[in-house]
Predicted model as a PDB file, atoms N, CA, C, CB and O in Angstrom, pLDDT in the B-factor column:
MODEL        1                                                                  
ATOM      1  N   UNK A   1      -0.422 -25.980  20.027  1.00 58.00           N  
ATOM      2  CA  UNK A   1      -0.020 -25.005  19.028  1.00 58.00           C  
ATOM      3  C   UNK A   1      -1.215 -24.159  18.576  1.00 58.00           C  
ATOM      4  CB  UNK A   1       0.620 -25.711  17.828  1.00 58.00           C  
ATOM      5  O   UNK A   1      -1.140 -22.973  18.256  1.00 58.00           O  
ATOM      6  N   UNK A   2      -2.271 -24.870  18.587  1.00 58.00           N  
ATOM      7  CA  UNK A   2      -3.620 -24.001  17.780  1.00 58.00           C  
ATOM      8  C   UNK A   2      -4.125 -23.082  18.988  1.00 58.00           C  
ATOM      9  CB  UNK A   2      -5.156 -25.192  17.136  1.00 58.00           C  
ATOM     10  O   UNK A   2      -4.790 -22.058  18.829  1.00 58.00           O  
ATOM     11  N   UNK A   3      -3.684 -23.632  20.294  1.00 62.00           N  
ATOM     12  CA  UNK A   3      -4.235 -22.606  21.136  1.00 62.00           C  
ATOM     13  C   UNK A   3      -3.233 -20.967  21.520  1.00 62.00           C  
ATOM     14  CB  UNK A   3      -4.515 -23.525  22.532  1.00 62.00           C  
ATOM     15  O   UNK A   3      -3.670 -19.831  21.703  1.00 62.00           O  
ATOM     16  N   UNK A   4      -1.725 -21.504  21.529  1.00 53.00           N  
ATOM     17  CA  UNK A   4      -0.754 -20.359  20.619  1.00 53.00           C  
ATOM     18  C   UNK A   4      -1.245 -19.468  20.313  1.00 53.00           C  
ATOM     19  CB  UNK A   4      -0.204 -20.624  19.435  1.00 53.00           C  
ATOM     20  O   UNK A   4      -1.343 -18.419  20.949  1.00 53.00           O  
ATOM     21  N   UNK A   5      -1.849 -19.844  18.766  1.00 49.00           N  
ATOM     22  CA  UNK A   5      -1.474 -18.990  17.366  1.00 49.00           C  
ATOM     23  C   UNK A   5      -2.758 -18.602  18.017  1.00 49.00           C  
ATOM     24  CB  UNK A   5      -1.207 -19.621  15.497  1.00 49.00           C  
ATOM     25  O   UNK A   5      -2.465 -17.498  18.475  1.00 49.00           O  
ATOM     26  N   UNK A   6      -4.352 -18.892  18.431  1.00 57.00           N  
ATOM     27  CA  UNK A   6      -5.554 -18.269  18.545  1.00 57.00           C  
ATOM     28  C   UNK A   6      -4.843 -17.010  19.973  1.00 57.00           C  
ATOM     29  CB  UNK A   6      -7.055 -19.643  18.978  1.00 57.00           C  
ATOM     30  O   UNK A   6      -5.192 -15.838  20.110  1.00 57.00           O  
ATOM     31  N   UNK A   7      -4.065 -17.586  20.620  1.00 52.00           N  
ATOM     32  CA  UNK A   7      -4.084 -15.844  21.678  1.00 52.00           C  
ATOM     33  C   UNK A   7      -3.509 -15.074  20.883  1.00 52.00           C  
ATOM     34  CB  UNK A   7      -3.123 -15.618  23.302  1.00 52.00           C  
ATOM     35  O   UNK A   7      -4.005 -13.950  20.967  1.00 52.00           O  
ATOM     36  N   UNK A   8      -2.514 -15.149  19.979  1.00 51.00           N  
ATOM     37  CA  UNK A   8      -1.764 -14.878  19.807  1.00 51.00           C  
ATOM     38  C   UNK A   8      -2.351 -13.629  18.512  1.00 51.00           C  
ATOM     39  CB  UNK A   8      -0.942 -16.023  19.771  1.00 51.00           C  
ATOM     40  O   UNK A   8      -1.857 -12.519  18.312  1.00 51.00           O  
ATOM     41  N   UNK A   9      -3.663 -14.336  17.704  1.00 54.00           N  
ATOM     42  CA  UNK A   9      -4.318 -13.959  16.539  1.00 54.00           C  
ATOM     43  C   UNK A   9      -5.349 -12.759  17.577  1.00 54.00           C  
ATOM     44  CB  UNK A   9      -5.175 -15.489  15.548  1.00 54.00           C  
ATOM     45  O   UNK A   9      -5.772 -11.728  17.054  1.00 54.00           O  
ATOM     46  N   UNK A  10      -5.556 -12.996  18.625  1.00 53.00           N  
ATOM     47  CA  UNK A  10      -6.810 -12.035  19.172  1.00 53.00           C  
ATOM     48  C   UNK A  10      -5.945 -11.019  19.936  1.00 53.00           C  
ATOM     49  CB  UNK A  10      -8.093 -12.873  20.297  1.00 53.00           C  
ATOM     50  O   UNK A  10      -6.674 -10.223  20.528  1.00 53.00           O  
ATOM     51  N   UNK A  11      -4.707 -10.790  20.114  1.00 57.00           N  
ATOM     52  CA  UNK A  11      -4.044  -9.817  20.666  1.00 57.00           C  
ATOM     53  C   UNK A  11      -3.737  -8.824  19.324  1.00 57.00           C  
ATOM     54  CB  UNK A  11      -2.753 -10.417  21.496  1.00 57.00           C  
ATOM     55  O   UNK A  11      -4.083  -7.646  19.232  1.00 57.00           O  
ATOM     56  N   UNK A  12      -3.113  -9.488  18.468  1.00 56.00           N  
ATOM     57  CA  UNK A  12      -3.282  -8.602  17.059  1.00 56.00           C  
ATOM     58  C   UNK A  12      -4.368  -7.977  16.867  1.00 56.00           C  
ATOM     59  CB  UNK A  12      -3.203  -9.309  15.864  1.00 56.00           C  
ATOM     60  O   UNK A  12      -4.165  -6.763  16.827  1.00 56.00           O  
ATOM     61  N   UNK A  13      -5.546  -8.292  16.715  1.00 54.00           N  
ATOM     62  CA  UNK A  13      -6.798  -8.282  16.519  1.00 54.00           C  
ATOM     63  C   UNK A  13      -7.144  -7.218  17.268  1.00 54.00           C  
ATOM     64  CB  UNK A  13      -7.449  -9.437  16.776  1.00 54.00           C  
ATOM     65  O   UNK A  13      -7.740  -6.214  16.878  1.00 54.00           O  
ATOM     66  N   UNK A  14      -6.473  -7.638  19.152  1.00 49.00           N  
ATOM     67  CA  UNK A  14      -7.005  -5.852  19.974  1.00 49.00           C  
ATOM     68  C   UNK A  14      -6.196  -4.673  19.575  1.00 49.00           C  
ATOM     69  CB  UNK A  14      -6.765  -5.738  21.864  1.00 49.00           C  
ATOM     70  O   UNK A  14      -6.667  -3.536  19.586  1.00 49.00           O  
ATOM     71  N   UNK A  15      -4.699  -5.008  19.143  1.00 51.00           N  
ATOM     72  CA  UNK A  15      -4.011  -4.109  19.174  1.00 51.00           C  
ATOM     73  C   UNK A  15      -4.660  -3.194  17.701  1.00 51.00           C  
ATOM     74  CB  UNK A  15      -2.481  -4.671  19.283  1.00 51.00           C  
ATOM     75  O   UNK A  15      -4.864  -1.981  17.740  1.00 51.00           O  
ATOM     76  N   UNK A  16      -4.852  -3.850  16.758  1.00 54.00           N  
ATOM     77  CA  UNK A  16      -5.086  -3.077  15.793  1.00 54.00           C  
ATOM     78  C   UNK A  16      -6.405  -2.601  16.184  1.00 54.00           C  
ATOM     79  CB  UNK A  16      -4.950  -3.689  14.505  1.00 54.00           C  
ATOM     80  O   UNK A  16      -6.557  -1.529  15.599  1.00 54.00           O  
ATOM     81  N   UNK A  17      -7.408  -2.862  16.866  1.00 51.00           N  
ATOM     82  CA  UNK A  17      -8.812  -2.236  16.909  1.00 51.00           C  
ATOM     83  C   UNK A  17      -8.432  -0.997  17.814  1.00 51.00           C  
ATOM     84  CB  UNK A  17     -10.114  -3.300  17.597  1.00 51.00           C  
ATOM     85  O   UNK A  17      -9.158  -0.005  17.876  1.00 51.00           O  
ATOM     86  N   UNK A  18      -7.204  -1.124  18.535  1.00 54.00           N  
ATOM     87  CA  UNK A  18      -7.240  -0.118  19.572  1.00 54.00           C  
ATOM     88  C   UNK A  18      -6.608   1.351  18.961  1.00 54.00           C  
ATOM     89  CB  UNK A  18      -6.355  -0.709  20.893  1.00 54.00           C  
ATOM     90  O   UNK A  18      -6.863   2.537  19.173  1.00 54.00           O  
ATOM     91  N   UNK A  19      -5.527   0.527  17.978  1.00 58.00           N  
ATOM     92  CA  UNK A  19      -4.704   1.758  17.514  1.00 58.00           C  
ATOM     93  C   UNK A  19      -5.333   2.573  16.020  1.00 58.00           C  
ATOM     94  CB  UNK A  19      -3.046   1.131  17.217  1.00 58.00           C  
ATOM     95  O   UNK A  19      -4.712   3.437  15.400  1.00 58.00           O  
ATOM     96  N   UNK A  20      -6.692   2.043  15.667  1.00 71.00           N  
ATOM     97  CA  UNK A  20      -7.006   2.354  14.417  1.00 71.00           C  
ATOM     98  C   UNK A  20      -8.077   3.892  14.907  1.00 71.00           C  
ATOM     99  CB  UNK A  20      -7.814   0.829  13.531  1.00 71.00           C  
ATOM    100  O   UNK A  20      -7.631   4.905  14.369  1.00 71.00           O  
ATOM    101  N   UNK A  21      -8.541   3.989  15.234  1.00 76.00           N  
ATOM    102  CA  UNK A  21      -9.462   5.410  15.552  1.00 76.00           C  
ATOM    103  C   UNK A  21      -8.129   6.119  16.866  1.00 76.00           C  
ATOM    104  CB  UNK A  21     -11.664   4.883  16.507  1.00 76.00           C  
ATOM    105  O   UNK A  21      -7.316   5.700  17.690  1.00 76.00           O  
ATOM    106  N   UNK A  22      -8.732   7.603  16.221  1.00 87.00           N  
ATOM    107  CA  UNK A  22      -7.613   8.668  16.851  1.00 87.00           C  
ATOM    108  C   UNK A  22      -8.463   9.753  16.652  1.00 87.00           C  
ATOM    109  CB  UNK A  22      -5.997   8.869  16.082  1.00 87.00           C  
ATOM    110  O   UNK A  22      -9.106   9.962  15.623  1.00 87.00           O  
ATOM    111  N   UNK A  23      -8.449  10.606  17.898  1.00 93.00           N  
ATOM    112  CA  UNK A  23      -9.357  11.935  17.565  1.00 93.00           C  
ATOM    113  C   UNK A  23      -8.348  13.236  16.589  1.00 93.00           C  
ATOM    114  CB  UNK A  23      -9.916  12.698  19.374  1.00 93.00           C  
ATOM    115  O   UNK A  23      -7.208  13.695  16.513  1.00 93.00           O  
ATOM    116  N   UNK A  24      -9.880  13.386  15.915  1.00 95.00           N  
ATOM    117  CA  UNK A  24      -9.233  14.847  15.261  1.00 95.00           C  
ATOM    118  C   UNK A  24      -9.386  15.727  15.422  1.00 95.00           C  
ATOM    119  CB  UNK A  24      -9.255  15.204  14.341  1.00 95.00           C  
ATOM    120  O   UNK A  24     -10.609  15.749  15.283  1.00 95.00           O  
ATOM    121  N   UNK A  25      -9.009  17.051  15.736  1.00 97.00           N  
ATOM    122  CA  UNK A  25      -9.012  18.308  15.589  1.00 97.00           C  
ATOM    123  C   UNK A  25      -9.434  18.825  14.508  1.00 97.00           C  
ATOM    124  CB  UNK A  25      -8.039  18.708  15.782  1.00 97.00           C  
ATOM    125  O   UNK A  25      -8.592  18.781  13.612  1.00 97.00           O  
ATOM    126  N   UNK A  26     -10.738  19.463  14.138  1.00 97.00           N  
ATOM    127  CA  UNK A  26     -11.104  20.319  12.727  1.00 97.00           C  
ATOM    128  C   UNK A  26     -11.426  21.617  13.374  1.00 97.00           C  
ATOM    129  CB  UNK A  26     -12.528  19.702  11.691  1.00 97.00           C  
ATOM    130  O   UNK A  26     -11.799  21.954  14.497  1.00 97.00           O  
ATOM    131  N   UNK A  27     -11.048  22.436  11.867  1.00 97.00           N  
ATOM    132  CA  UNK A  27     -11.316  23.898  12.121  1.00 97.00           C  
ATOM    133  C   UNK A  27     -12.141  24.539  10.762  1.00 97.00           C  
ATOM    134  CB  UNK A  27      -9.770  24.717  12.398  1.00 97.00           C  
ATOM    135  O   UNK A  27     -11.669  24.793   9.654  1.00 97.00           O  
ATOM    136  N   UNK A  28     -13.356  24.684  11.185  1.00 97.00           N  
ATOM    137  CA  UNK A  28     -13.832  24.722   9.954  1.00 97.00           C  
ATOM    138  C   UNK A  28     -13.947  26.606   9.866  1.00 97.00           C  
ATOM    139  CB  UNK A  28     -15.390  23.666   9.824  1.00 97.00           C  
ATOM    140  O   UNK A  28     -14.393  27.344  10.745  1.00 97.00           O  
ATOM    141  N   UNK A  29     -13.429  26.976   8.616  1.00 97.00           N  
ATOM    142  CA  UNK A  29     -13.401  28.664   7.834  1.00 97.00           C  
ATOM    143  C   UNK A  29     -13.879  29.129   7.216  1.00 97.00           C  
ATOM    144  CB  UNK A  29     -12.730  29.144   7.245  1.00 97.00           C  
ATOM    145  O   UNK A  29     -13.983  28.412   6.221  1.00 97.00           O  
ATOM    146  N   UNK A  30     -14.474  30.272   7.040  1.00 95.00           N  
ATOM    147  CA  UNK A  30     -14.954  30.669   6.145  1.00 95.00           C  
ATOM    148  C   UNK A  30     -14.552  32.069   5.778  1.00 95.00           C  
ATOM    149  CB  UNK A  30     -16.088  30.451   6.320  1.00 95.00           C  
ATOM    150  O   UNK A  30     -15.053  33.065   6.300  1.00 95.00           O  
ATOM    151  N   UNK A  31     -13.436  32.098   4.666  1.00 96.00           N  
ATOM    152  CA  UNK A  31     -13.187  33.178   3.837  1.00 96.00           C  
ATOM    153  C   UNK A  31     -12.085  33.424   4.681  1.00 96.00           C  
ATOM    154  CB  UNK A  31     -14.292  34.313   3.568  1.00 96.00           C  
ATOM    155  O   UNK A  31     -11.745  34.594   4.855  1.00 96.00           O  
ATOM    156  N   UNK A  32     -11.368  32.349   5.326  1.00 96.00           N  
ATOM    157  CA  UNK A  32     -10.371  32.741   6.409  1.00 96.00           C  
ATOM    158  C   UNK A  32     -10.465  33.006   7.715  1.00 96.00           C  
ATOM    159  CB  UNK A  32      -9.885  33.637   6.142  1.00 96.00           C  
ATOM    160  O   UNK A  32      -9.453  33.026   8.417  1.00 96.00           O  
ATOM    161  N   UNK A  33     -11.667  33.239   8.199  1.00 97.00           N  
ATOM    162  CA  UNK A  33     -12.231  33.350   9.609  1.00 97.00           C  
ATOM    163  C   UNK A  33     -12.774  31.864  10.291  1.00 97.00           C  
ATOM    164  CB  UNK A  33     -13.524  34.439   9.519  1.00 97.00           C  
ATOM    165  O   UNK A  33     -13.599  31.144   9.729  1.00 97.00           O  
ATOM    166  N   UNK A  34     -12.235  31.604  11.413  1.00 97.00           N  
ATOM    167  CA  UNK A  34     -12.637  30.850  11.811  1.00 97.00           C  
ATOM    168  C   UNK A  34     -14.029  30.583  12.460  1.00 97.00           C  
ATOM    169  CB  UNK A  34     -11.890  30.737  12.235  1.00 97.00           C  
ATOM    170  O   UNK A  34     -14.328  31.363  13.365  1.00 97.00           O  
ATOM    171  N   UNK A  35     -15.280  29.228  12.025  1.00 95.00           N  
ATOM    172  CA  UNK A  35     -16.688  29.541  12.407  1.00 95.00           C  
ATOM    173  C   UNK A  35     -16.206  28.397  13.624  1.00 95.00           C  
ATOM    174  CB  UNK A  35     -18.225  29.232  11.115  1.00 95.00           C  
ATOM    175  O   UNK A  35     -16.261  28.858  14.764  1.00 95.00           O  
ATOM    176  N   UNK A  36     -15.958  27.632  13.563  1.00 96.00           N  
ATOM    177  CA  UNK A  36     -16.013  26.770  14.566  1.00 96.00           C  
ATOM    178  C   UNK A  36     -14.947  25.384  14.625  1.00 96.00           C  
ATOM    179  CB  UNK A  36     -17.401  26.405  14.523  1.00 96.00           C  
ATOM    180  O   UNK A  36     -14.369  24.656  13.819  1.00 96.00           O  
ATOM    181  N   UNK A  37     -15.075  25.511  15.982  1.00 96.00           N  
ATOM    182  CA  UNK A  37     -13.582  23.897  16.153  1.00 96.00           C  
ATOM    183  C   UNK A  37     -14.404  23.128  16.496  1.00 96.00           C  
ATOM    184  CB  UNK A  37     -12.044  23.777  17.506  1.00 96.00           C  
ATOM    185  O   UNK A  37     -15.376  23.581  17.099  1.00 96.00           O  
ATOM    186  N   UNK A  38     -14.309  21.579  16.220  1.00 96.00           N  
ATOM    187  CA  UNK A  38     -15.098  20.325  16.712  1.00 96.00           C  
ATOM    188  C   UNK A  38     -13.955  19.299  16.610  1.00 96.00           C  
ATOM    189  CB  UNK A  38     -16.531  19.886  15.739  1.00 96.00           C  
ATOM    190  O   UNK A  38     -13.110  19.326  15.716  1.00 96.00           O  
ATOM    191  N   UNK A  39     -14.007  18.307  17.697  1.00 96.00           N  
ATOM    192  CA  UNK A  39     -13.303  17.206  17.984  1.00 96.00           C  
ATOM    193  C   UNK A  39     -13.906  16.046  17.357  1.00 96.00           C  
ATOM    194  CB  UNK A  39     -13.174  17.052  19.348  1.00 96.00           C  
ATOM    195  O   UNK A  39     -15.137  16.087  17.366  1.00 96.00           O  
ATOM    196  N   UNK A  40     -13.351  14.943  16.773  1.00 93.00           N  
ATOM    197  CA  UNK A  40     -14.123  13.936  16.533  1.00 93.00           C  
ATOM    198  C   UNK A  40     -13.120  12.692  16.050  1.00 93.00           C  
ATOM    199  CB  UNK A  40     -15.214  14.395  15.510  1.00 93.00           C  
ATOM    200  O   UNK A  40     -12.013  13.040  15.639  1.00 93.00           O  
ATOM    201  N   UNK A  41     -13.498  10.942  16.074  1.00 92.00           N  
ATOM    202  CA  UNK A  41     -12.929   9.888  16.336  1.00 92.00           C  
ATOM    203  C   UNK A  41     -12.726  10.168  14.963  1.00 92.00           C  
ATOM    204  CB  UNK A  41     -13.515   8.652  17.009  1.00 92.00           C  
ATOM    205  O   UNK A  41     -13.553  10.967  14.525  1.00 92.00           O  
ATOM    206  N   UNK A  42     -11.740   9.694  13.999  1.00 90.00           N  
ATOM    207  CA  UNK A  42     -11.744   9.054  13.001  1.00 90.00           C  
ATOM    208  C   UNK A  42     -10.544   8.103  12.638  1.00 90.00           C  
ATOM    209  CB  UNK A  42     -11.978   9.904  12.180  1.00 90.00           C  
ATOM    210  O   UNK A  42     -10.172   7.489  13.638  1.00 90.00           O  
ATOM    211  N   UNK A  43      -9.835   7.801  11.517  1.00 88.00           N  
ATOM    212  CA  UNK A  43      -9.045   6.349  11.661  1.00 88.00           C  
ATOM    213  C   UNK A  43      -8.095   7.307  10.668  1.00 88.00           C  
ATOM    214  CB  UNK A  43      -9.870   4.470  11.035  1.00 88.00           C  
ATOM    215  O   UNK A  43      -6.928   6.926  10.576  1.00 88.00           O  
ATOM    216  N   UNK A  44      -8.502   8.628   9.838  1.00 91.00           N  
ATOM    217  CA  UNK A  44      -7.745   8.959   8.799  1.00 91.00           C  
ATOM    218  C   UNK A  44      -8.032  10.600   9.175  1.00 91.00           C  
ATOM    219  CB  UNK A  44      -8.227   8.252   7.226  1.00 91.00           C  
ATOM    220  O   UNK A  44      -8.829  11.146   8.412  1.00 91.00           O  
ATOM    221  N   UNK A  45      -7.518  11.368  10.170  1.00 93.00           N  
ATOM    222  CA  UNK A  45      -8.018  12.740   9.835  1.00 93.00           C  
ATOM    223  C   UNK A  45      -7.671  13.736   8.497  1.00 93.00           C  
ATOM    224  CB  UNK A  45      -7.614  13.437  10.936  1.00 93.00           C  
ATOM    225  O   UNK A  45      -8.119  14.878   8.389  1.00 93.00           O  
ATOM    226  N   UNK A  46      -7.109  13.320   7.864  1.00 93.00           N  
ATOM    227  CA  UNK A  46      -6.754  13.844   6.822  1.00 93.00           C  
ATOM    228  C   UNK A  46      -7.687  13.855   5.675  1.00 93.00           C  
ATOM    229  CB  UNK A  46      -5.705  13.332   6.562  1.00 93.00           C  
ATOM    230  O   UNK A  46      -7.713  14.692   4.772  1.00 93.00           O  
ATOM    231  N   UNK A  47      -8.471  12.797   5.826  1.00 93.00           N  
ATOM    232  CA  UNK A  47      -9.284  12.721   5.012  1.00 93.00           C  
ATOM    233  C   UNK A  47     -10.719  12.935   5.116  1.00 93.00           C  
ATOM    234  CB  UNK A  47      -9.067  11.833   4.657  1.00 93.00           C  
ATOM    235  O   UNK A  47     -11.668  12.425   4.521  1.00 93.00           O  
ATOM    236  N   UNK A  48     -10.591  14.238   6.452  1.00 94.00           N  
ATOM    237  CA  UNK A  48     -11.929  14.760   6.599  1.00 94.00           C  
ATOM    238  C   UNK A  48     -11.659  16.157   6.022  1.00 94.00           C  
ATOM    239  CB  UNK A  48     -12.541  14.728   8.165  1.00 94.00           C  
ATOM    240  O   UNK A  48     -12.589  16.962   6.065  1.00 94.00           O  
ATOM    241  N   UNK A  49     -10.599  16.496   5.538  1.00 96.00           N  
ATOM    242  CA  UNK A  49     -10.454  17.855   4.919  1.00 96.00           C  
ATOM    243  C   UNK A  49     -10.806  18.078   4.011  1.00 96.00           C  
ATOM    244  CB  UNK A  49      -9.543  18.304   4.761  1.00 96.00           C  
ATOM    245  O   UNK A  49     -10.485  17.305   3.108  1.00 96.00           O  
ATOM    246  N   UNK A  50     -11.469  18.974   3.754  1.00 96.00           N  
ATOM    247  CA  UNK A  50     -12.395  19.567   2.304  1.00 96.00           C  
ATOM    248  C   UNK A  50     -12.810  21.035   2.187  1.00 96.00           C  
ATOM    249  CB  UNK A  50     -13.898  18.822   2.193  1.00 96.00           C  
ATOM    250  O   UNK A  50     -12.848  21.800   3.150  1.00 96.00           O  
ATOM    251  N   UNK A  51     -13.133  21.382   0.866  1.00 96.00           N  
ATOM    252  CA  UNK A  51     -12.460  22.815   0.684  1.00 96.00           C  
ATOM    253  C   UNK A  51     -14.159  23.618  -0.906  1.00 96.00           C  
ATOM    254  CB  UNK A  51      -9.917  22.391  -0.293  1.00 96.00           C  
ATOM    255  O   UNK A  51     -14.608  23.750  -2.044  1.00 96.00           O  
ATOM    256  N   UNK A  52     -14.194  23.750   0.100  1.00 95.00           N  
ATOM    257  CA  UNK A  52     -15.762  24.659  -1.023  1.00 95.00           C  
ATOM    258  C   UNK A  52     -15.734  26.144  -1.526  1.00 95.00           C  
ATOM    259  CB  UNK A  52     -17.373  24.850  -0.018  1.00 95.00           C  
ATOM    260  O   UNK A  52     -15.611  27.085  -0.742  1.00 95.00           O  
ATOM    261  N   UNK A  53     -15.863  26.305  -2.967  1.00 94.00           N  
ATOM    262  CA  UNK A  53     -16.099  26.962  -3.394  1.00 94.00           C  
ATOM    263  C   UNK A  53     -17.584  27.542  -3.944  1.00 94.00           C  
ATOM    264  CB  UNK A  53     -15.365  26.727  -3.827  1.00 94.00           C  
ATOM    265  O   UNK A  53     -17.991  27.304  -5.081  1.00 94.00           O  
ATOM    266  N   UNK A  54     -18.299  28.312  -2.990  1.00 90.00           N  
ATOM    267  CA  UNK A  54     -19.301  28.427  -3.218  1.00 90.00           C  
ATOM    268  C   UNK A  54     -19.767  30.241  -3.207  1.00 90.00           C  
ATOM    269  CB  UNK A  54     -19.859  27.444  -2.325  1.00 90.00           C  
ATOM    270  O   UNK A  54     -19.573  30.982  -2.243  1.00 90.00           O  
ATOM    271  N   UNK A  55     -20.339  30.618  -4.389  1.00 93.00           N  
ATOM    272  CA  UNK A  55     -20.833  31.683  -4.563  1.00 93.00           C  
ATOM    273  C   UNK A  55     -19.481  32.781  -4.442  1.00 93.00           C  
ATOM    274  CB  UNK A  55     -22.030  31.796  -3.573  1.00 93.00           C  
ATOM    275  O   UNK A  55     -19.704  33.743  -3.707  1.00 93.00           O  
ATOM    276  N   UNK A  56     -18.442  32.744  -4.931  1.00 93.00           N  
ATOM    277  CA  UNK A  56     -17.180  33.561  -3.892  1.00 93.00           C  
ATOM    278  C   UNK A  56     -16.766  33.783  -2.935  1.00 93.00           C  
ATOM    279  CB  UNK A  56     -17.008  34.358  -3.784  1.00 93.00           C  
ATOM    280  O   UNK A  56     -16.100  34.765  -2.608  1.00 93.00           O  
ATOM    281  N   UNK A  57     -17.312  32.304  -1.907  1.00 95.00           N  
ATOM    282  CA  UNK A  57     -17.318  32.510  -0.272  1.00 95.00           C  
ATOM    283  C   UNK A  57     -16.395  31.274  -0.481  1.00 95.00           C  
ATOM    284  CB  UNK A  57     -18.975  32.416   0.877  1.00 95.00           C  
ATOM    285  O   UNK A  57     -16.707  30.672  -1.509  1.00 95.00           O  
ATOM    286  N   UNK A  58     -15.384  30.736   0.167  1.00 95.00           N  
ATOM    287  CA  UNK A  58     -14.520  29.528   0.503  1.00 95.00           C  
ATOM    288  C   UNK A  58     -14.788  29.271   1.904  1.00 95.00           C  
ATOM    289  CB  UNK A  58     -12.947  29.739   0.255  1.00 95.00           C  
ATOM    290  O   UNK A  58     -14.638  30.150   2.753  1.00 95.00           O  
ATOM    291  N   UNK A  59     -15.231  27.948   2.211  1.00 95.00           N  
ATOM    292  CA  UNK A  59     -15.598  27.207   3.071  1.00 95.00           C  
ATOM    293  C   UNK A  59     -14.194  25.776   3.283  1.00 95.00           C  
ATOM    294  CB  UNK A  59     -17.191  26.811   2.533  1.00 95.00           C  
ATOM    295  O   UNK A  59     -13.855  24.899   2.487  1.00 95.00           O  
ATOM    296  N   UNK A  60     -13.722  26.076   4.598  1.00 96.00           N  
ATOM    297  CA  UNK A  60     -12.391  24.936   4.329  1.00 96.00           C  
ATOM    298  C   UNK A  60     -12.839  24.393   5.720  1.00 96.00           C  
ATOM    299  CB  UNK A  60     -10.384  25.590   4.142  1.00 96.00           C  
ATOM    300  O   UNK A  60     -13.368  24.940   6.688  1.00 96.00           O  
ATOM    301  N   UNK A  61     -12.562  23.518   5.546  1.00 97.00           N  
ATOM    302  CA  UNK A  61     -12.184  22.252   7.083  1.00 97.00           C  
ATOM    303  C   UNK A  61     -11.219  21.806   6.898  1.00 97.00           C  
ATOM    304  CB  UNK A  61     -13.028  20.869   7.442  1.00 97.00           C  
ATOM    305  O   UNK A  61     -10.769  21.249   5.897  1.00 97.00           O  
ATOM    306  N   UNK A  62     -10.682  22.067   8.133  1.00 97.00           N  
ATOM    307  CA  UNK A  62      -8.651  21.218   8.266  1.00 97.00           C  
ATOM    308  C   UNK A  62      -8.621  20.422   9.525  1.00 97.00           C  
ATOM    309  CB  UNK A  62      -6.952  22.653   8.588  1.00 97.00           C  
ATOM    310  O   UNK A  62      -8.936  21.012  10.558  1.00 97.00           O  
ATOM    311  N   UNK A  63      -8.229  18.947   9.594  1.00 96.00           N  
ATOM    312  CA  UNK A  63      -8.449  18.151  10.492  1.00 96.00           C  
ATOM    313  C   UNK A  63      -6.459  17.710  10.813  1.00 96.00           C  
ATOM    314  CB  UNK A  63      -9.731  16.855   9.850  1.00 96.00           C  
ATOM    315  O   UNK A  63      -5.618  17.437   9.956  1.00 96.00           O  
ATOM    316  N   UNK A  64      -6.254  17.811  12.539  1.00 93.00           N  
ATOM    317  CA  UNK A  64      -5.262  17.226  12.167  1.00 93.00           C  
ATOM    318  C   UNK A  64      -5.510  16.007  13.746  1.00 93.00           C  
ATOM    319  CB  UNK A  64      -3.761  18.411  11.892  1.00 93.00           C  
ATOM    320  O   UNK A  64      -4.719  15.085  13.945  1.00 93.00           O  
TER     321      UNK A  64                                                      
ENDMDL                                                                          
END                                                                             
């Protein structure tokens, strides 16, 4: 039984390591113009989006 539940605990274990990072798509703007696209791993792309207000220039990154 303990040898079971241990395959059984390390297949969970791959599946979630495998399904947790996902690439994102960002587009980073400025003032509405696009400066540049970059790809990159993360586990939450949503939560690479962020949005600057600086000097009357808006600086946005949108990750999907």
């Amino acid at each position: 039984m303990k040898k079971v539940l241990t395959v059984v605990a390390v297949i969970a274990m791959v599946a979630c390591l495998g399904s947790c990072k996902k690439k994102c798509n960002c587009v980073t703007t400025m003032n509405g113009e696009v400066v540049q696209t970059t790809t990159m791993e993360a586990t939450n792309c949503a939560k690479l989006n962020v949005t600057q207000n600086i000097g009357g220039m808006t600086q946005e990154v949108k990750c999907n």
